[in-house]
C-alpha positions as CSV (number, residue, x, y, z in Angstrom):
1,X,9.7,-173.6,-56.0
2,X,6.4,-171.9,-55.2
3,X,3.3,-173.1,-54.8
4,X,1.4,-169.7,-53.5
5,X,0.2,-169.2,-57.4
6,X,-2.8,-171.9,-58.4
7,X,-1.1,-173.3,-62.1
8,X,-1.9,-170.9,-65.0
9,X,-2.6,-173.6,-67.2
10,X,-5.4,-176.0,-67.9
11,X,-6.3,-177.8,-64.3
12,X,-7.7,-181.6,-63.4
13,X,-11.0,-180.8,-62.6
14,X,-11.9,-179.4,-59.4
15,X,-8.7,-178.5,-58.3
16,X,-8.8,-176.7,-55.1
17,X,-7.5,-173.0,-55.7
18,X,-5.2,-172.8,-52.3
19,X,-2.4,-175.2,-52.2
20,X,-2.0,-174.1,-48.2
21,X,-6.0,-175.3,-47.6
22,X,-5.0,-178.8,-49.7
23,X,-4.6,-182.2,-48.3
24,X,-3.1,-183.6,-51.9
25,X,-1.0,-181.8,-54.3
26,X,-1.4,-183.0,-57.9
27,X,1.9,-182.2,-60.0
28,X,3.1,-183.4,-63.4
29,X,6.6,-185.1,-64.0
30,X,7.0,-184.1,-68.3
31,X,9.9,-186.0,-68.9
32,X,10.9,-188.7,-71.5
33,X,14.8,-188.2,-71.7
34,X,15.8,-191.7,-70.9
35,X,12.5,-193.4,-72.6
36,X,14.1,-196.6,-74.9
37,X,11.2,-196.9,-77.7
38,X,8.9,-194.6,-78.0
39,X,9.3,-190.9,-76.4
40,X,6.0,-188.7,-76.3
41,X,5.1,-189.0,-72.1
42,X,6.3,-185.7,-71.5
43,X,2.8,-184.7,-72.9
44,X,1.0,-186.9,-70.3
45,X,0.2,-184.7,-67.3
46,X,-1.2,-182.3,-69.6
47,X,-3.4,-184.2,-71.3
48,X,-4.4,-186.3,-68.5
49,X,-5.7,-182.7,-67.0
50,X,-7.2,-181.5,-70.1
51,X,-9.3,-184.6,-70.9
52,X,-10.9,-184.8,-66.8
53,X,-13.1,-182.1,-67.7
54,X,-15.0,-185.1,-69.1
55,X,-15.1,-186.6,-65.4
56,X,-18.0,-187.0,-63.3
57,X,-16.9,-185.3,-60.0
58,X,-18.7,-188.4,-58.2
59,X,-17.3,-191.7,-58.0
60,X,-19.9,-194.5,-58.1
61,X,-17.3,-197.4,-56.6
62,X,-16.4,-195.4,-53.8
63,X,-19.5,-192.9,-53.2
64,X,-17.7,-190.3,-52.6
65,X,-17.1,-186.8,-54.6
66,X,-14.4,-184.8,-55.6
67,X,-15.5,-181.8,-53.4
68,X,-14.7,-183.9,-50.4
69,X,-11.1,-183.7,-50.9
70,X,-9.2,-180.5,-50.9
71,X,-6.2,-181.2,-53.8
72,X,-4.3,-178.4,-55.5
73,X,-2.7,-179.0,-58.9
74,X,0.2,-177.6,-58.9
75,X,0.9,-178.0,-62.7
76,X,4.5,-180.0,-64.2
77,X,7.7,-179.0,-62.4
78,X,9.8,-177.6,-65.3
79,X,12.1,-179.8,-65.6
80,X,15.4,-178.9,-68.2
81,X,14.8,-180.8,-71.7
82,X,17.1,-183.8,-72.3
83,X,18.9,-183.5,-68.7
84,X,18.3,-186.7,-66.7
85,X,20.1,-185.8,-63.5
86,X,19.5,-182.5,-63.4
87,X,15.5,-183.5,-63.7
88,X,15.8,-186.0,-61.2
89,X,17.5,-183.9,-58.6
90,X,14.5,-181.0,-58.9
91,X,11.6,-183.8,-58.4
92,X,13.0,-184.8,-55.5
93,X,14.0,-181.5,-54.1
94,X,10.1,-180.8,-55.3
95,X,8.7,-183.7,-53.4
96,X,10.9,-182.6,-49.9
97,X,9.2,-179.6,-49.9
98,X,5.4,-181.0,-50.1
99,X,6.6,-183.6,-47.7
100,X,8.0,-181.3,-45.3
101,X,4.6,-179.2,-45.5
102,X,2.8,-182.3,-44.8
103,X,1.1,-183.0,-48.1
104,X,0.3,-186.2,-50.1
105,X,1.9,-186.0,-53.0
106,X,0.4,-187.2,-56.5
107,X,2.4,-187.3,-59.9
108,X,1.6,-187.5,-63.2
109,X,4.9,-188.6,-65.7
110,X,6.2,-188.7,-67.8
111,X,8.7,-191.6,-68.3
112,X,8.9,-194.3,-65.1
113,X,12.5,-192.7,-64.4
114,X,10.9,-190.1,-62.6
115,X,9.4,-192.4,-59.9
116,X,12.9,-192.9,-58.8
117,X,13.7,-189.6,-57.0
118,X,10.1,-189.7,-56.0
119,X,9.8,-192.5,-53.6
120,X,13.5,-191.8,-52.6
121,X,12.3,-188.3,-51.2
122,X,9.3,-190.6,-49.7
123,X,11.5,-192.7,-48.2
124,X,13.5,-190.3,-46.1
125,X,9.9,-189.4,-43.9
126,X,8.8,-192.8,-43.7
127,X,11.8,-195.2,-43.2
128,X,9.5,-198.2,-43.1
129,X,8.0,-198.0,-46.4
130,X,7.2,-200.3,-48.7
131,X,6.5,-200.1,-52.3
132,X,3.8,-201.1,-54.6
133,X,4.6,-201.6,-58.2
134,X,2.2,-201.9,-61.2
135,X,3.9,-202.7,-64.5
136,X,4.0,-204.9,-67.6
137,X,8.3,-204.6,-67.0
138,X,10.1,-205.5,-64.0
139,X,12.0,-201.8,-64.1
140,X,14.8,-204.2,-62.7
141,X,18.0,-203.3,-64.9
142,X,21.1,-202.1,-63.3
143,X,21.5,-200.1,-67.3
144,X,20.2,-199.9,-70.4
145,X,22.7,-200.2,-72.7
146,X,25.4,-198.7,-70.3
147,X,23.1,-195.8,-69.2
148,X,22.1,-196.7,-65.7
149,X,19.7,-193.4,-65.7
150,X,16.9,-195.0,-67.2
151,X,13.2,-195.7,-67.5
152,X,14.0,-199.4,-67.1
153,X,16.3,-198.5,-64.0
154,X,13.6,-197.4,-61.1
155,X,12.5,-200.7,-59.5
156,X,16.1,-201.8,-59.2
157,X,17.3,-198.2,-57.7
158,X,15.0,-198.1,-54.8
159,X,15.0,-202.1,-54.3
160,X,18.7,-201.7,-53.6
161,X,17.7,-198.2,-51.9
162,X,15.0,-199.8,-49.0
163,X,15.8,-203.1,-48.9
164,X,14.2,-205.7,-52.1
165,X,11.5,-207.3,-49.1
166,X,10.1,-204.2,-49.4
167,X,8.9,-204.0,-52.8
168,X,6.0,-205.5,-54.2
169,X,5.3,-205.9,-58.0
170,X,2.5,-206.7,-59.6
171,X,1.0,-207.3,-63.4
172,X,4.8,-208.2,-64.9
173,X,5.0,-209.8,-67.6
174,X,8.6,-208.9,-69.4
175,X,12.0,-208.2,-68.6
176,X,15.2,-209.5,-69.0
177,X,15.7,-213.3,-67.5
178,X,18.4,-212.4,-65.6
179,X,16.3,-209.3,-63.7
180,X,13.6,-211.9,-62.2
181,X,16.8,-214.2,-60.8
182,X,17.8,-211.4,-59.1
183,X,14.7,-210.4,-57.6
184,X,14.2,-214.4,-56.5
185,X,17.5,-214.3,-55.3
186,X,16.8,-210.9,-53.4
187,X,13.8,-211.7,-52.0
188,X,12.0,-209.1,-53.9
189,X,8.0,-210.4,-54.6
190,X,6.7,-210.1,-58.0
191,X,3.7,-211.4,-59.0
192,X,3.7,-212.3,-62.9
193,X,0.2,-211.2,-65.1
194,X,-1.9,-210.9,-62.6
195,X,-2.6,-207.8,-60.4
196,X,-6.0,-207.7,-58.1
197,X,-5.5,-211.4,-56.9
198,X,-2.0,-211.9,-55.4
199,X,-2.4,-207.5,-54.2
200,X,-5.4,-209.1,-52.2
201,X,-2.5,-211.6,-50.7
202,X,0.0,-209.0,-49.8
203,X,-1.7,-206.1,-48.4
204,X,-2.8,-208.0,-45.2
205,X,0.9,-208.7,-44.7
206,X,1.5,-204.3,-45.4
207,X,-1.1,-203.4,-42.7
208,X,-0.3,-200.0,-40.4
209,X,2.8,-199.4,-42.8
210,X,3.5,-196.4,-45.0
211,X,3.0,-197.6,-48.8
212,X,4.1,-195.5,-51.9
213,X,2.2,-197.0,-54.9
214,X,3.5,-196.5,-58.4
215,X,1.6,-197.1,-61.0
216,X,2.7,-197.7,-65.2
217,X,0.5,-197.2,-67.6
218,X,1.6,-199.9,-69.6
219,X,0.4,-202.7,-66.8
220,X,-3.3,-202.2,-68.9
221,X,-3.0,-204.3,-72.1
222,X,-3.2,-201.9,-75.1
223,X,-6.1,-202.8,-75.6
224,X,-7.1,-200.5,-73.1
225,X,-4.2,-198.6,-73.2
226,X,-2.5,-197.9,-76.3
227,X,-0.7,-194.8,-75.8
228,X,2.4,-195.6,-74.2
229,X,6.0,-195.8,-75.0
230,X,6.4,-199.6,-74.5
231,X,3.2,-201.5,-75.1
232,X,2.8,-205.5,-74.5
233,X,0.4,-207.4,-74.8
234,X,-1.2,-210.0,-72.5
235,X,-2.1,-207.4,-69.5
236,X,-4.7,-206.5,-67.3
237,X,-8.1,-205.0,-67.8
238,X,-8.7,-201.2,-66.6
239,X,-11.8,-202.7,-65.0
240,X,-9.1,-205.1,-62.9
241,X,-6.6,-201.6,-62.4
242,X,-9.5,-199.5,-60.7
243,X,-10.8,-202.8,-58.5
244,X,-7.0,-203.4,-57.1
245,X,-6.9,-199.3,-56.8
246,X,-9.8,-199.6,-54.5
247,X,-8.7,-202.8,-53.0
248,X,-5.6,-200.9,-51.7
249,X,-8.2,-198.3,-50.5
250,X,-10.3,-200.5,-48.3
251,X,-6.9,-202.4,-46.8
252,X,-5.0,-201.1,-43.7
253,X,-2.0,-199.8,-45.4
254,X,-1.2,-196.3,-45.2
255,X,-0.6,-194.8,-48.3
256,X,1.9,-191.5,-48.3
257,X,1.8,-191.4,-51.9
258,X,1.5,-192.4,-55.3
259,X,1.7,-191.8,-58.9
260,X,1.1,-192.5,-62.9
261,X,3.3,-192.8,-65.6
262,X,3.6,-193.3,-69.4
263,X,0.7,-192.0,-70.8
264,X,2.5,-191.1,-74.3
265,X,-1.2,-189.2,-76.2
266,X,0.4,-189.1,-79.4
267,X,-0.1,-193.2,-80.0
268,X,-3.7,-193.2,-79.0
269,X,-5.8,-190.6,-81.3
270,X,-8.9,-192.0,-79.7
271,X,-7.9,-190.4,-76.1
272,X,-8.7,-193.5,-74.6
273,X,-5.2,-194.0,-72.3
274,X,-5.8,-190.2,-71.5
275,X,-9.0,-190.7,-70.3
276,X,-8.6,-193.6,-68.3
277,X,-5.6,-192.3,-67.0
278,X,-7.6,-189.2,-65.4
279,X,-10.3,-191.8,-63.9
280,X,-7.3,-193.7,-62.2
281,X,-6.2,-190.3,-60.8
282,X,-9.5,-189.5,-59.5
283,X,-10.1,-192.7,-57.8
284,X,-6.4,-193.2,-56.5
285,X,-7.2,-189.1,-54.9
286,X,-10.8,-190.4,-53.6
287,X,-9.5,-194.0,-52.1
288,X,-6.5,-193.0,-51.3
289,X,-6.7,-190.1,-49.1
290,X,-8.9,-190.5,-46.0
């Protein structure tokens, strides 16, 4: 796959325009093959670019601007339409490649699934990483319905992949009974309704280690964020989302990567999970990367 073309297509505002010069890449994920209610996060990344045009450049929580770091949007990967394995195989074969070049890589889904090959590429550079989950589901089901590629399937995948100690969720608030037993009996840590409190807990504990931090949508109550496949209700404010963003930010972990997923535009006519979505981006590139 090339990146020595800047993305034809509508670009999150200022994007650098040499992907060699950039620290981040910013790519999107546009799948929603395995999705279980509502499909329609395929259209994320695109949107999520198209509405940051609205975005101030300068970040008033963290005082710093855009400007300051190089990060070249790369546009979606092209994934093939309705093939799960096939989709997951070329965004981790994608990811390799930015790794191996030595850049922080930034996605935009699409349906959680794709987190899976993601932080599984991630995982092969930095063998000690740790996860950090944001989510109204635990992601913790062996299936769904006797499919095992699923968007409920990534937080079990690379539990079993790295070890359960090394994954921390946060925000949860459903799932199946049976998938917080196991994570008890696992020693997995997940941290029901709440995010920015029990994230201030954990990070000291992640200090000097990598940390890949995924982030769903659907953690924000619909409320805030209405446009996603699988909304419930009883989450967090986006106010408590960019505070624990920029908590993770001023902490000693490492972080090698991250991304966003399940911003479905079609349920929200307002825009409003779009453009919140692109503010998340922006601070997650300007906290994130030092």
């Amino acid at each position: 796959m090339r990146f020595d073309e800047a993305y034809s297509g509508n670009v999150f505002i200022k994007s650098h325009p040499s992907y060699e010069e950039s620290q981040v890449v910013l790519y999107g994920m546009p799948m929603d093959w395995t999705v279980s209610y509502r499909p329609g996060s395929r259209f994320g990344p695109a949107r999520i670019r198209e509405v940051s045009i609205g975005l101030e450049e300068y970040s008033a929580y963290l005082d710093r601007e855009l400007e300051e770091v190089k990060y070249f949007d790369a546009g979606d990967i092209p994934l093939p339409f309705g093939n799960p394995q096939r989709s997951i195989d070329m965004i981790e074969e994608y990811v390799d490649q930015l790794l191996a070049a030595g850049k922080f890589p930034l996605g935009m889904g699409g349906e959680h699934l794709v987190s899976w090959p993601v932080m599984k590429a991630v995982y092969k550079k930095y063998p000690d990483l740790a996860i950090i989950h944001f989510d109204a589901h635990t992601d913790l089901r062996e299936h769904y319905e006797g499919e095992p590629l699923s968007h409920s399937t990534p937080i079990r995948k690379i539990a079993e992949h790295i070890g359960p100690q090394n994954v921390y969720s946060f925000g949860i608030r459903s799932g199946m009974k049976e998938e917080f037993e196991w994570a008890k009996e696992n020693g997995m840590h997940i941290s029901k309704f709440e995010v920015l409190e029990p994230l201030k807990e954990i990070l000291p504990t992640l200090a000097g280690r990598p940390v890949y931090v995924t982030i769903d949508i659907d953690v924000l109550d619909p409320a805030h964020a209405p446009g996603t496949g699988t909304v419930d209700c009883g989450g967090i404010t986006s106010k408590e989302l960019l505070a624990s963003i920029h908590e993770i930010a001023r902490s000693e972990v490492k972080v090698v990567g991250g991304d966003l997923v399940e911003v479905a535009p079609i349920y929200d006519p307002s825009e409003q999970t779009a453009n919140t979505a692109s503010k998340l981006i922006r601070e997650m590139i300007l906290g994130w990367v030092k």
